[in-house]
C-alpha angles and dihedrals in degrees: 000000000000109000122242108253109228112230084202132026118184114198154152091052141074108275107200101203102178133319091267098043094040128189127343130176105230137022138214125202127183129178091348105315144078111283103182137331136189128087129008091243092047093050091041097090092055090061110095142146101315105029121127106221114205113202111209097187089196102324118135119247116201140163115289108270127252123221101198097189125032135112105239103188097044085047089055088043093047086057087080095049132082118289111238104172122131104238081059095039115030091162135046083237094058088047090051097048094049086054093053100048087058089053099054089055088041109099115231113294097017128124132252111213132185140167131185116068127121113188097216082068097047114103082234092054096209129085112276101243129200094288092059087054086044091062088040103035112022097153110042136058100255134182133189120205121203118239084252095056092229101089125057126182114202133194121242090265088052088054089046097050103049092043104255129141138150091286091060111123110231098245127222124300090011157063141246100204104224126176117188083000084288112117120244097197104248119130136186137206116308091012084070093064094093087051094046092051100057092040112110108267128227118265121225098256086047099053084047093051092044096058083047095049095042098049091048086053082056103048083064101065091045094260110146104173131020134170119241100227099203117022109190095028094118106032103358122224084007095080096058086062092047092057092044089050084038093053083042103055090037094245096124092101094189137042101269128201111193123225107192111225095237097179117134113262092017099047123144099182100092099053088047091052089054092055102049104245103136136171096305101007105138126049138265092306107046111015124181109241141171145327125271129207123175106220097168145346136258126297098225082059099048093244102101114111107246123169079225127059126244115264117274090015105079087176104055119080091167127268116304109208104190145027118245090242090047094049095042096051086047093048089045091059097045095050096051088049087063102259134140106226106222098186133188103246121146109146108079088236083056094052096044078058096057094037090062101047092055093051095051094050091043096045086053085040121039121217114144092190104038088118105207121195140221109216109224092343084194099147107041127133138229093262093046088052089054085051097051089044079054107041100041092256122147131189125233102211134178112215092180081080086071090056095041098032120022094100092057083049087057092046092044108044102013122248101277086066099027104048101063090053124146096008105223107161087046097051085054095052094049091056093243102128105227111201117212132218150133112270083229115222083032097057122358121273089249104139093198094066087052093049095042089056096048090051097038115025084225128151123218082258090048095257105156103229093203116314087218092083103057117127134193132261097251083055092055103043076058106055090041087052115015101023094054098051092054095060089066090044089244095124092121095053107036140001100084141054092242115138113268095030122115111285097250120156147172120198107188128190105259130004120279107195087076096025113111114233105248074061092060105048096041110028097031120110137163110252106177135001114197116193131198082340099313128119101240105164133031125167097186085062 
């Protein structure tokens, strides 16, 4: 019987290929998936002719990762704003100058657009308002996005242009910032929709170049698959176009799982339905998901639900989006159409919300194995955790916010509240699979951060969010592979290195499995993503 020639052999280095199959030492892939793993002299027969032989000398191989929550497309279109982080921009000063150097290379008329600050970083230690983008930005419309992508602050010419002045009424499920009853020009959730409306909108070439740019941002870092978490947040129905001509013309550079934005007013989902792309519909590359409603906003910015309010503020208890009746009859349709709902719900009132929602449309139609999702899931509580083991429900989590934003937690809950955030350790040990990813615009699709904080608890200033909920490498590498998989429901396809599964695979600079975790964070780096069997990414060329 003639053997089966390898197009790729990995080799010389450790090759975790999933918690249950452990580590091998080669690795043989053949049409795009996993041929046969296990030791050099048992994969050497498969190496022939044509074979590309990848030595590892020591380096770890692991499934492609899978980012389970990020917005691709905003992430590639972001590329083209001001960068607010704070890494690029420590001081209200630096962020301003970096506004007004944009300005003064933005024609007439045209926008000045920027994401990344958090204003518990700032030296100021306070959010910039409209006054600070007047000084930087006096002759352009300017506005100015929170790493967390709830909170805006706009110029006066932003507020003038999209019609709103100190009589304008807060609307529902948001909040117009005034100080004195003059406005300061910050604006949250669904406060920002003016703004959004009159901002310029993608074209289609540009929807199309930003998946491209951001996957291939992605493939750097060894991330495979990803899930978009909103499709339809930046140009509506258009998007979904944009992916299909993306996937066509082989510019969709990673595996993409769609969420349809379902909120009312911006919804997707009936246009989908029309269509016909329902939950699975597409192949291996671009898959239709799940459903995604927005129900608050972020901690760190003071949005998040809570059933306690934020310290210093003994009135706010976050934004509420929706009613109970409203999200339960959303979350009823989407559910008889076939969906797994996947919604935005970090404060623990927010996810009682939810909880109870999923529970009401599953208990009036059955489907042991629907998987909804609670999106972030940082703030739930000991009973909600014994109603999702029961109901089927599994938290996305992030635990990269850990790394960016536990400190802001901190400043702006207290410890007591802030430090057992995002339970990792006990999700894992309640069987309910948590993912993990980056929330990308929100943090950087960096994987390291994200591993350092699931291994460690640390902040990016070294404060410690509850040791308790450490996990293990091997956990991690789990929740970053197979985990992630399974909250798509693509276990069977992808996630881990199995024969028969999608060739997907990560090769990172050093191994992992004995690195120390300050090793990880500061000296990893991605060396080589391979996709469907093909080589997609390598940083030595």
């Amino acid at each position: 019987m003639a053997i089966v020639e390898a197009d790729i052999v990995l080799r010389g280095g450790p090759i975790w290929r999933g918690r249950a199959e452990g580590v091998a030492r080669a690795l043989a892939i053949w049409g795009g998936r996993v041929l046969a793993s296990g030791e050099e002299a048992e994969i050497a027969p498969l190496i022939g002719r044509r074979t590309r032989v990848v030595e590892l000398d020591g380096r770890l191989a692991t499934p492609g990762l899978n980012d389970s929550h990020l917005h691709l497309i905003p992430l590639g279109l972001n590329m083209d704003w001001v960068d607010a982080r704070p890494e690029k921009a420590p001081t209200l000063d630096a962020l301003l100058g970096r506004l007004a150097a944009r300005a003064g290379a933005t024609p007439p008329g045209g926008w000045v657009l920027a994401r990344g600050y958090d204003q518990t970083k700032l030296d100021t230690g306070r959010h910039p308002t409209r006054d600070d983008l007047d000084r930087a930005v006096p002759d352009h419309p300017a506005m100015l996005v929170r790493a967390c992508g709830h909170v805006s602050i706009v110029n006066s010419r932003a507020l003038a242009l999209a019609g709103i002045d100190e009589n304008s009424a807060t609307p529902e499920g948001g909040f117009i910032e005034r100080a004195g009853g003059r406005l300061t020009g910050l604006l949250a959730e669904n406060a920002r929709a003016p703004i959004q409306k009159i901002l310029p909108a993608p074209t289609d070439d540009e929807l199309v170049a930003a998946i491209e740019r951001g996957g291939r941002y992605l493939l750097s870092y060894g991330i495979t698959s990803c899930m978009e978490a909103a499709a339809g947040m930046r140009a509506g129905f258009r998007e979904i176009a944009a992916y299909h001509v993306a996937r066509r013309d082989g510019r969709l550079p990673v595996r993409t799982w769609l969420a349809l934005l379902g909120d009312e007013g911006r919804s997707i989902v009936p246009q989908c339905v029309e269509a016909g792309l329902l939950a699975g519909v597409g192949d291996d590359m671009l898959t239709v998901g799940g459903v995604k409603y927005f129900l608050d906003g972020s901690a760190g910015g003071r949005t998040a639900w809570m059933t306690q309010p934020y310290l210093g503020e003994p009135a706010n208890f976050g934004v509420k989006m929706l009613e109970d009746e409203k999200l339960e009859r959303m979350v009823r349709q989407a559910h008889d159409l076939g969906f797994q709902l996947v919604c935005h719900a970090i404060g623990d009132a927010a996810i009682e919300q939810l909880i109870t929602a999923y529970e009401k449309a599953l208990a009036a139609n059955p489907d042991p194995d629907r998987r909804h999702r609670v999106e972030h899931c940082g703030f739930s509580t000991p009973a909600q955790h014994a109603r999702m083991v029961k109901a089927g429900i599994y938290p996305c989590p992030q635990q990269a916010f850990i790394h960016d934003f536990g400190d802001a937690y901190v400043e702006v809950l207290g410890p007591e509240r802030a430090l057992p955030s995002y339970p990792f350790r006990t999700w894992f040990d309640l069987g309910l699979k948590p993912s993990t990813g980056s929330d990308a615009p929100v943090c950087d699709p960096d994987p390291f951060p994200n591993f350092h904080a699931m291994l460690t608890r640390k902040t990016w200033r070294g404060t410690v969010m509850d040791a308790r909920q450490c996990v293990t490498i091997d956990e991690a590498l789990q929740a970053y592979t197979e985990f992630g998989a399974f909250s798509q429901k693509q276990e069977a396809i992808k996630g881990r290195l199995a024969p028969g599964l999608l060739a997907d695979v990560a090769v990172f600079s050093r191994d992992l499995l004995t690195a120390t975790p300050h090793d990880i964070l500061t000296d990893t780096r991605c060396d080589l993503t391979i996709l469907g069997g093909r080589v997609v990414y390598d940083r030595a060329a």
